[in-house]
C-alpha positions as CSV (number, residue, x, y, z in Angstrom):
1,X,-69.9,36.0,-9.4
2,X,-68.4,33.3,-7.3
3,X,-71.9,31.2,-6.9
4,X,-72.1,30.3,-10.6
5,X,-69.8,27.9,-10.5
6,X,-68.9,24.6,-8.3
7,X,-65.9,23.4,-8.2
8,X,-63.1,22.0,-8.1
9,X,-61.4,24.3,-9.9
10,X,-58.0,22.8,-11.1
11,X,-55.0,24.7,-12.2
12,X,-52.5,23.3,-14.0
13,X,-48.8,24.9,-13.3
14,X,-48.1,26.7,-10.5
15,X,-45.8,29.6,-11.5
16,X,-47.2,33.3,-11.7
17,X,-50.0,33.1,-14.1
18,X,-51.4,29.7,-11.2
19,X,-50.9,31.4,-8.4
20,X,-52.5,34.7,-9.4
21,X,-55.5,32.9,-10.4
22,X,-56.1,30.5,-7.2
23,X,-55.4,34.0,-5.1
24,X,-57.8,36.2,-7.2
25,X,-59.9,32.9,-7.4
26,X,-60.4,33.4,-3.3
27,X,-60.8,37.1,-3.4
28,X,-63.9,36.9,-5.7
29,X,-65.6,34.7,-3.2
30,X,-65.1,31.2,-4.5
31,X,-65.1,28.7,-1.7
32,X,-65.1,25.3,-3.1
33,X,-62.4,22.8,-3.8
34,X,-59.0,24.1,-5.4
35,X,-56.0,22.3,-6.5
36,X,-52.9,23.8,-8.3
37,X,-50.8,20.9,-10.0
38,X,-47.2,21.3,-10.1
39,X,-44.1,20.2,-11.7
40,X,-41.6,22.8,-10.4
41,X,-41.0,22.4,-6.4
42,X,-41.6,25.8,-5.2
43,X,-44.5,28.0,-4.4
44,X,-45.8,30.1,-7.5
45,X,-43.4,33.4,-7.8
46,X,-42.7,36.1,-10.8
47,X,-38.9,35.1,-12.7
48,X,-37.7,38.3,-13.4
49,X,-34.9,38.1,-10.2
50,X,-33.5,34.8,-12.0
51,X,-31.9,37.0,-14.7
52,X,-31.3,40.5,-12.7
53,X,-30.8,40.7,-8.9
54,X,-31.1,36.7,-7.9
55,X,-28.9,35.7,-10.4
56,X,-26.4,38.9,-8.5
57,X,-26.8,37.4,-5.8
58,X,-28.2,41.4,-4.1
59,X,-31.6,40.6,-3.6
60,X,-33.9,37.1,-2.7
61,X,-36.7,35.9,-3.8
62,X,-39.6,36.8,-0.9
63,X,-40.8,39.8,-2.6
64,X,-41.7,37.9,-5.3
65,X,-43.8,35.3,-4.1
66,X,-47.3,35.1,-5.1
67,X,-48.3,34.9,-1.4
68,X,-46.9,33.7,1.5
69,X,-46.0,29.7,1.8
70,X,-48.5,29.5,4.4
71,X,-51.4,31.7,2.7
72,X,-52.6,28.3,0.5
73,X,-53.1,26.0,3.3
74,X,-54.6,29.1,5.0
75,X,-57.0,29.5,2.3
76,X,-58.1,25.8,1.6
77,X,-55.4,25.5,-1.6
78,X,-53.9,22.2,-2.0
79,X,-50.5,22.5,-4.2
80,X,-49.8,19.5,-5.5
81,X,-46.3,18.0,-6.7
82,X,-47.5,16.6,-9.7
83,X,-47.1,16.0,-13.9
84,X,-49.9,16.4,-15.7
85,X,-49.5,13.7,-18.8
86,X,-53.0,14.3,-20.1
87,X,-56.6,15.6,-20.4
88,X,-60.2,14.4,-20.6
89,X,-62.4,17.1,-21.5
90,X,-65.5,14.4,-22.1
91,X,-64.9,12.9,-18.3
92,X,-63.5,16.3,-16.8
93,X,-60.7,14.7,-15.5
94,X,-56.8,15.5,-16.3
95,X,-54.7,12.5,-15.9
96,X,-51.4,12.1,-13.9
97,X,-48.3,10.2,-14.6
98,X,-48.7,9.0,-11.4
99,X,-51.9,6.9,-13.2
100,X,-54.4,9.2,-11.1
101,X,-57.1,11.0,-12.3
102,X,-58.5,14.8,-10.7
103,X,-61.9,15.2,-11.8
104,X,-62.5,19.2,-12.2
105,X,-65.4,21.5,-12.6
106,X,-63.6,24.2,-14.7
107,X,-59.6,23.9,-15.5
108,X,-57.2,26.4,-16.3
109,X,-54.1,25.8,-18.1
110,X,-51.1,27.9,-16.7
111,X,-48.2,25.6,-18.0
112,X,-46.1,28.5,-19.5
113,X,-43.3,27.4,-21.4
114,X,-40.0,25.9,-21.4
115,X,-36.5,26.5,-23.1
116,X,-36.1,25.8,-26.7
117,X,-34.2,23.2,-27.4
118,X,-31.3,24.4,-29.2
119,X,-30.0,21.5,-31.9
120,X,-25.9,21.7,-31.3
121,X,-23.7,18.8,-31.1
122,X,-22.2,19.3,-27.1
123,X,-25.3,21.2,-26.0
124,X,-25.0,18.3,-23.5
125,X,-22.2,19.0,-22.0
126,X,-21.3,20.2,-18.4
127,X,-21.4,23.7,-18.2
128,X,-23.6,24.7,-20.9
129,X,-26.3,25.9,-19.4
130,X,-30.4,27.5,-20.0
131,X,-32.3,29.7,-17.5
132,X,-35.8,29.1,-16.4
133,X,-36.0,27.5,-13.0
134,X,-34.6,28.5,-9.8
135,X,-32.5,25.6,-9.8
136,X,-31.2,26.5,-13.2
137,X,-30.2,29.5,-11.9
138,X,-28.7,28.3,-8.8
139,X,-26.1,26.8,-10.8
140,X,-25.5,29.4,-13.1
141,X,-24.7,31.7,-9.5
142,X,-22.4,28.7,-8.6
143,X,-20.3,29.1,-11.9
144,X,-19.9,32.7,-12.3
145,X,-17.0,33.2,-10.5
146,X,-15.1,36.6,-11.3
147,X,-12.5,36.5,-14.3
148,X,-14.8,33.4,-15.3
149,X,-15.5,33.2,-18.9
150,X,-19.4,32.9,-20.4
151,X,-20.5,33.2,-23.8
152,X,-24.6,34.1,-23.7
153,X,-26.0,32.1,-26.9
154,X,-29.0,34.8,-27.8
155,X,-29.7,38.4,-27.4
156,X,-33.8,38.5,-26.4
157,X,-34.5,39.8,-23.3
158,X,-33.4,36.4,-21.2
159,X,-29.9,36.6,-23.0
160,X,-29.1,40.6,-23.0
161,X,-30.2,41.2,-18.8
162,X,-27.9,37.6,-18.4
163,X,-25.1,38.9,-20.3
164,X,-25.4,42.1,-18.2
165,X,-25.7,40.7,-14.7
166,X,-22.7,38.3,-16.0
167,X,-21.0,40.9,-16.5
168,X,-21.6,43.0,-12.7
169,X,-20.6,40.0,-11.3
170,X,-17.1,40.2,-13.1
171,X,-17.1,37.1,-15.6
172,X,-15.5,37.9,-19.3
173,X,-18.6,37.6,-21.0
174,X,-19.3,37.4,-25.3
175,X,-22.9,37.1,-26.7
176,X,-23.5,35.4,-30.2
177,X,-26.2,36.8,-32.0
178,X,-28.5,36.0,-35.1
179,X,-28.8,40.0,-35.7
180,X,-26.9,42.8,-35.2
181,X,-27.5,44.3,-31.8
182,X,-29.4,42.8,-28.7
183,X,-33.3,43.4,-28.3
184,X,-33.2,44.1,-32.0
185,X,-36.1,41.7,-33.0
186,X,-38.3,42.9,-30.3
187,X,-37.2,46.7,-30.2
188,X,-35.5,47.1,-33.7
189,X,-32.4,47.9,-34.9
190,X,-32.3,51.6,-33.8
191,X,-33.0,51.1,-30.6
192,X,-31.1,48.0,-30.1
193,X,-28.3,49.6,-31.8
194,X,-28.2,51.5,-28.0
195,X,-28.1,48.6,-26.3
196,X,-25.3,47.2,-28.3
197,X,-23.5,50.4,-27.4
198,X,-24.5,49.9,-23.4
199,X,-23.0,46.4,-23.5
200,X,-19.8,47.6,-25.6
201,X,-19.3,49.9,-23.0
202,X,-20.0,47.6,-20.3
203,X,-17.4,44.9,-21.8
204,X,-19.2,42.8,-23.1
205,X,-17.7,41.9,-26.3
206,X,-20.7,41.4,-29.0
207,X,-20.6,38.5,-31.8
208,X,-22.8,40.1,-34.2
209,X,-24.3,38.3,-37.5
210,X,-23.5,34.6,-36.2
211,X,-24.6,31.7,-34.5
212,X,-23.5,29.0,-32.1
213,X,-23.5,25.7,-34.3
214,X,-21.3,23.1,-31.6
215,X,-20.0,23.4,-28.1
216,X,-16.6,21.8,-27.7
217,X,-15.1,20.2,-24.5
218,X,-13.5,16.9,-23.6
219,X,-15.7,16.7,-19.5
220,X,-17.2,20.3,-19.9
221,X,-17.7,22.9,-22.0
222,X,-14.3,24.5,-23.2
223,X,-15.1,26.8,-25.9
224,X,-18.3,27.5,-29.0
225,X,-17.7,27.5,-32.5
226,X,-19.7,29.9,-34.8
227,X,-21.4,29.3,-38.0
228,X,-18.6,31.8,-39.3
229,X,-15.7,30.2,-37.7
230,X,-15.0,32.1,-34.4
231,X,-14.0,29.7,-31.9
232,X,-14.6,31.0,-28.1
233,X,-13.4,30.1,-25.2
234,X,-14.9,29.9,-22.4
235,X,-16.1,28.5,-19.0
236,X,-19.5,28.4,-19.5
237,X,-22.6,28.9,-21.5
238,X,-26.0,29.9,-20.9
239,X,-28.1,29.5,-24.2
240,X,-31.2,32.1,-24.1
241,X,-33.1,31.5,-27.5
242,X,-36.6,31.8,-26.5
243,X,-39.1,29.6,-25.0
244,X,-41.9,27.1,-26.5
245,X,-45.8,27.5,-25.0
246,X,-46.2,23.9,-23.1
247,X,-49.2,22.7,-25.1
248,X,-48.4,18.9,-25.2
249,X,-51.0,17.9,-22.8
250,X,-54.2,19.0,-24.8
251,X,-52.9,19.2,-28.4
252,X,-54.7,16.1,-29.9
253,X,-57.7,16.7,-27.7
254,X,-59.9,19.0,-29.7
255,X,-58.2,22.1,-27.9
256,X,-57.2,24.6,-30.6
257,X,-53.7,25.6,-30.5
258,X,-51.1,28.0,-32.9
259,X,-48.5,29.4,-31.2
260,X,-49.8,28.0,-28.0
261,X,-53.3,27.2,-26.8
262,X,-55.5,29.9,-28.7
263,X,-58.6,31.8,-26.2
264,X,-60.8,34.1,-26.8
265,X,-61.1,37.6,-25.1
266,X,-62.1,35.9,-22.1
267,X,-59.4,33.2,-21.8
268,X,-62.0,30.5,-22.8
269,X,-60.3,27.9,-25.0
270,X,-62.8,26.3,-27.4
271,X,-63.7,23.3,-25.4
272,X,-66.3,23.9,-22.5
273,X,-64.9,24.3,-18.9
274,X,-61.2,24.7,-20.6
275,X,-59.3,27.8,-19.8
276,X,-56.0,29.3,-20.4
277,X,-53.6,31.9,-19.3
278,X,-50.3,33.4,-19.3
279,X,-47.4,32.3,-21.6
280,X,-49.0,29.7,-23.0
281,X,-52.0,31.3,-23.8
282,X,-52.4,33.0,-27.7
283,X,-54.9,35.2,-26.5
284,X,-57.7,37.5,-28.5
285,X,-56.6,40.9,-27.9
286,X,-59.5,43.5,-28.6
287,X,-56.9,46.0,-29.6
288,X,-54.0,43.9,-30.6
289,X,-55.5,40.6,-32.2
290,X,-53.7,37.5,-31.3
291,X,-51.0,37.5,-29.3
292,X,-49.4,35.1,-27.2
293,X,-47.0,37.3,-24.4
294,X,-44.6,36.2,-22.6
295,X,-43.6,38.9,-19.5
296,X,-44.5,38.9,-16.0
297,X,-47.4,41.9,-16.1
298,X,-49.3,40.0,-18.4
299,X,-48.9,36.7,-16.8
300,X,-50.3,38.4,-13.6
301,X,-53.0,40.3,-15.0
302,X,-54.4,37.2,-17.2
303,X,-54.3,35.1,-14.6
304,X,-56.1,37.2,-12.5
305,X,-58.8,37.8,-15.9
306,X,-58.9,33.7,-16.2
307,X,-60.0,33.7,-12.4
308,X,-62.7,35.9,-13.0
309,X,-64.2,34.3,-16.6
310,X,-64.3,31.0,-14.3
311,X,-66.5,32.4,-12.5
312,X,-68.9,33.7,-15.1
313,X,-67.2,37.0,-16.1
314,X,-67.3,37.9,-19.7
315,X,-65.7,41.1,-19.5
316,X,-62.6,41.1,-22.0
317,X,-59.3,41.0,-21.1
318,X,-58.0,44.5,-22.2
319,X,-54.7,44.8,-20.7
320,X,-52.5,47.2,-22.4
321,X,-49.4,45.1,-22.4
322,X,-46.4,46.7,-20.8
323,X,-42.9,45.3,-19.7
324,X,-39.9,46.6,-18.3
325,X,-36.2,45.4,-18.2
326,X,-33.2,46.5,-16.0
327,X,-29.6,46.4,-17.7
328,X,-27.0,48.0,-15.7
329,X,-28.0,51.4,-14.9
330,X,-30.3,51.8,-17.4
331,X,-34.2,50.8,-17.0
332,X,-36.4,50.4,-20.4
333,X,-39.9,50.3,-20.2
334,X,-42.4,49.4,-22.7
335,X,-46.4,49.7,-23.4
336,X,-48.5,48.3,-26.5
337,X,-47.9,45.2,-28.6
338,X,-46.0,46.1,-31.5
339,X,-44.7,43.0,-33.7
340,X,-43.9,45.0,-36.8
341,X,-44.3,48.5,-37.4
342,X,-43.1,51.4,-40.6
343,X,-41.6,53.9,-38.6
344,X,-40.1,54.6,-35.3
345,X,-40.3,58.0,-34.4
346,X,-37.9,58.8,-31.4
347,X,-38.7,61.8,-28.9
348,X,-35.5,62.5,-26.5
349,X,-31.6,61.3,-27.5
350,X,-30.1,58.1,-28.5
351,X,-27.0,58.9,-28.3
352,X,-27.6,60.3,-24.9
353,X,-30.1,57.3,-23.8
354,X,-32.5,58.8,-22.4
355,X,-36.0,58.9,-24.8
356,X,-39.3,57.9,-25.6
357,X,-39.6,55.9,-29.4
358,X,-43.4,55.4,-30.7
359,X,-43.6,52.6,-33.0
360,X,-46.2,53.3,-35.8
361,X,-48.1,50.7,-38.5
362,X,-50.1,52.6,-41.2
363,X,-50.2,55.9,-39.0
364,X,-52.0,54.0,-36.2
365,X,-49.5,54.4,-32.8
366,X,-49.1,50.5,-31.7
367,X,-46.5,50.6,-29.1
368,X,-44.0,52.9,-27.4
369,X,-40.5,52.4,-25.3
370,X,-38.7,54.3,-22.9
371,X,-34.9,54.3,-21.9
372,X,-34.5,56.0,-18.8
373,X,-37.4,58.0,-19.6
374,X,-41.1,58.3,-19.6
375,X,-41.7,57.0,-15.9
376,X,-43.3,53.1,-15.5
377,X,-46.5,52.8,-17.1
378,X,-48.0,50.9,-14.3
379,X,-47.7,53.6,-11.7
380,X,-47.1,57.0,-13.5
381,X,-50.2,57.6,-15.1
382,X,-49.2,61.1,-15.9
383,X,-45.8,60.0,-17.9
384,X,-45.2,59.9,-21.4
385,X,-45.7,56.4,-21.7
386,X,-49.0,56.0,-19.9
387,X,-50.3,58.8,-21.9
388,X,-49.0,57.0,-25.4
389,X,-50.7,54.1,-23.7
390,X,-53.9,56.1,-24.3
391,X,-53.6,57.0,-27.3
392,X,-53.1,53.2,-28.4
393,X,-55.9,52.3,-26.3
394,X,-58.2,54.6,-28.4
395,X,-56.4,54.1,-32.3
396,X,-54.6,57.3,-32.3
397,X,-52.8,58.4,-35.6
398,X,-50.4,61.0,-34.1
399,X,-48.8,63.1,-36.6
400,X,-44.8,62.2,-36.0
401,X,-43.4,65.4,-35.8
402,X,-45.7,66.4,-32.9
403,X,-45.0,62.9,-31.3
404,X,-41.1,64.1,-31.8
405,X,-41.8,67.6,-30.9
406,X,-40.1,68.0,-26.9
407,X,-42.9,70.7,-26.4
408,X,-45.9,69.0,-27.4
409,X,-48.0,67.1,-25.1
410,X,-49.1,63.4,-25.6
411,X,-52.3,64.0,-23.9
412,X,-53.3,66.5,-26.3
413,X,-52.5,64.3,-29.8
C-alpha cells in the first residue's frame, strides 16, 4: 500500500487524530518524508484525563500519549512548533505565519476544534475559565482548592465530568444549564434526568432552564448572573458549551466545508491530495450519513482510516462510533450515532442506574447506552452493547418489548 504514494506527507495538528495517523502512517510501510505541524507544545495525546483523573490530580498523562516522546525522532517524524495560516492546494504547499511554505505530497487536516466563544460581558475576566489544553487545565487544578466555589457554564459532556471531578476535589460547585438535566441533548431527557439525580446527590446544586448572560467581578470573577436573575457567587468558572471544527485555514479555498471540513467515506475532502480526520472532519458515514464526532475513539480510529486512504486505501471508514464517560462511580457507555430518535426503550432500572436504553428512529435501532451496564463495547464483544452494536451495523428493527424483555437475547433479535 505504502509504495503508491511519495511523500512528504504533512499533517496538520498534532493532537490524537495527528498522531494516530503519522504512527499508523509508519506501520503500513511508508518511509518517506513526514512532518506533523503544531500549535499546542506537547506531543500528540487523547484529552479525556483533562476533565476526569488529570484534572483530580490521581492519575498523569503517560498512558495517554500517542507514543513515546522519543518514538518520532526514532521513526524519522519531525513535529514541528508551528501555525498553519493557510493552504495552496494548486502549489501543494500550506503556508506558515512564520512566512514559510512546506510543500506536501498528500496533507491531512487534523486541526480539531477549539472552545466556542461564549458572547458575555466579563467572560474576560480572571478566573473564568474553558478546558481544552493541558495548560488550561493546569490552571483550573491550581484554582480548585477545597470549599472553593465553581459554577460550570454548560452540561455536555465537558461541563457534566468537570462539574463532577469539581466536585471529588471538594469545591461547592452549581452548573447553569440551557435544558433541564445534564447530557440531555445528547442522551435525552430520560436518561439525563439520572444524571441530574447523580449530581443532586453528589452536591452539585443544578441551575436548570437558564443561562449565564454576564460574569461580574471588580480584578476576577466574583459571581454569574443568569438570564432569569440568579446571581452566583463564586470563585471561579469554567464555561463548557461545545467546541467549533477549526476550518479557517481552507475555507475559501475550494475545500467543501458544513459543520467542519466535509469527506467522503474515505476521509478524502474534495480537492485532490487533501484529507481530513477527527473532530474536524464531517465525515460520510455508510451507516450513519454525515456526521462530524467529536470523542476520542473516533478521533483514533479515523486517523488511523486517513493514514491508510493516503496510501491508496479505499476501504470505508465503518466505525461504529462508541464513547464512554466516567462521573463519580458511575461509567456510561455508548455505541451508534443517534442525533434524534422516537423512542427510547430502556432494558434494566433508572431508578436503580444500572441499564441498557436503545434509541430507535422509524423502528430502525440507531444507537444504544449503558449506565453501569452492558460491558465496554470495545472489548466485550459478548455484552449487551456490542451485540446492539450489531444489530445497528446490519439495520435491525427490534421489536421493543423484546429489546426491554430481561430474558431475551440481543443476539437473537
Amino acid at each position: 500500500m505504502a509504495r503508491r504514494v511519495r511523500g512528504p506527507i504533512v499533517i496538520v495538528g498534532a493532537g490524537l487524530t495527528g498522531g494516530t495517523a503519522a504512527k499508523e502512517l509508519r506501520k503500513q510501510g511508508y518511509a518517506d518524508e513526514l512532518l506533523i505541524l503544531a500549535e499546542e507544545p506537547s506531543f500528540p495525546f487523547g484529552r479525556p484525563p483533562l476533565t476526569k483523573g488529570y484534572l483530580r490530580g490521581v492519575e498523569d498523562l503517560s498512558g495517554w500519549l500517542v507514543a513515546p516522546s522519543d518514538w518520532y525522532k526514532a521513526h524519522q517524524i519531525q513535529l514541528l512548533p508551528a501555525k498553519v495560516v493557510g493552504v495552496d492546494p494548486a502549489a501543494h504547499q500550506v503556508h506558515l505565519e512564520s512566512g514559510d511554505a512546506i510543500g506536501y505530497a498528500r496533507l491531512l487536516l487534523a486541526t480539531g476544534g477549539r472552545n466556542r466563544h461564549f458572547e458575555a460581558p466579563g467572560s474576560s475576566l480572571s478566573g473564568v475559565h474553558q478546558l481544552r489544553t493541558i495548560a488550561e487545565c493546569d490552571r483550573i487544578k491550581r484554582a480548585a482548592k477545597p470549599g472553593a466555589r465553581a459554577v460550570v457554564v454548560g452540561s455536555g459532556f465537558i461541563g457534566s465530568e468537570v462539574a463532577a471531578s469539581l466536585r471529588q476535589l471538594g469545591l461547592k460547585v452549581t452548573s447553569v444549564m440551557r435544558g433541564k438535566a445534564p447530557l440531555e441533548a445528547v442522551l435525552g431527557a430520560e436518561v439525563g434526568g439520572v444524571f441530574g439525580a447523580i449530581h443532586r446527590a453528589a452536591g452539585i446544586e443544578l441551575v436548570v432552564a437558564d443561562e449565564v448572560v454576564r460574569f461580574e467581578g471588580s480584578l476576577r470573577v466574583e459571581r454569574v448572573v443568569t438570564k432569569k436573575g440568579r446571581r452566583i457567587a463564586c470563585d471561579l468558572a469554567i464555561v463548557a458549551v461545545g467546541i467549533e471544527p477549526n476550518v479557517e485555514i481552507v475555507k475559501s479555498l475550494g475545500v467543501a466545508t458544513r459543520d467542519g471540513i466535509l469527506v467522503d467515506a474515505t476521509c478524502r475532502t474534495n480537492v485532490a491530495g487533501i484529507f481530513a480526520a477527527g473532530d474536524v472532519a464531517n465525515h460520510l458515514h455508510p451507516i450513519f450519513g454525515r456526521a462530524r464526532v467529536e470523542h476520542y475513539n473516533n478521533a483514533e480510529k479515523m486517523g488511523a482510516a486517513a493514514a491508510r486512504s493516503m496510501l491508496g486505501s479505499r476501504t470505508a471508514y465503518r466505525y461504529m462510533h462508541t464513547f464512554w464517560s466516567d462521573q463519580f462511580e458511575h461509567k456510561l457507555e455508548y455505541i451508534g450515532h443517534a442525533r434524534k430518535w422516537d423512542r427510547l426503550v430502556i432494558r434494566g432500572s433508572l431508578a436503580e442506574r444500572k441499564f441498557v436504553g436503545f434509541y430507535l428512529q422509524a423502528g430502525k435501532l440507531r444507537a444504544a447506552v449503558g449506565l453501569n451496564r452492558g460491558g465496554d463495547p470495545e472489548v466485550e464483544k459478548k455484552g449487551e452493547l456490542a451485540k446492539a452494536g450489531r444489530l445497528i451495523a446490519k439495520g435491525a428493527r427490534p421489536a421493543p418489548r423484546l429489546l426491554a424483555d430481561e430474558g431475551a437475547d440481543l443476539e437473537s433479535l
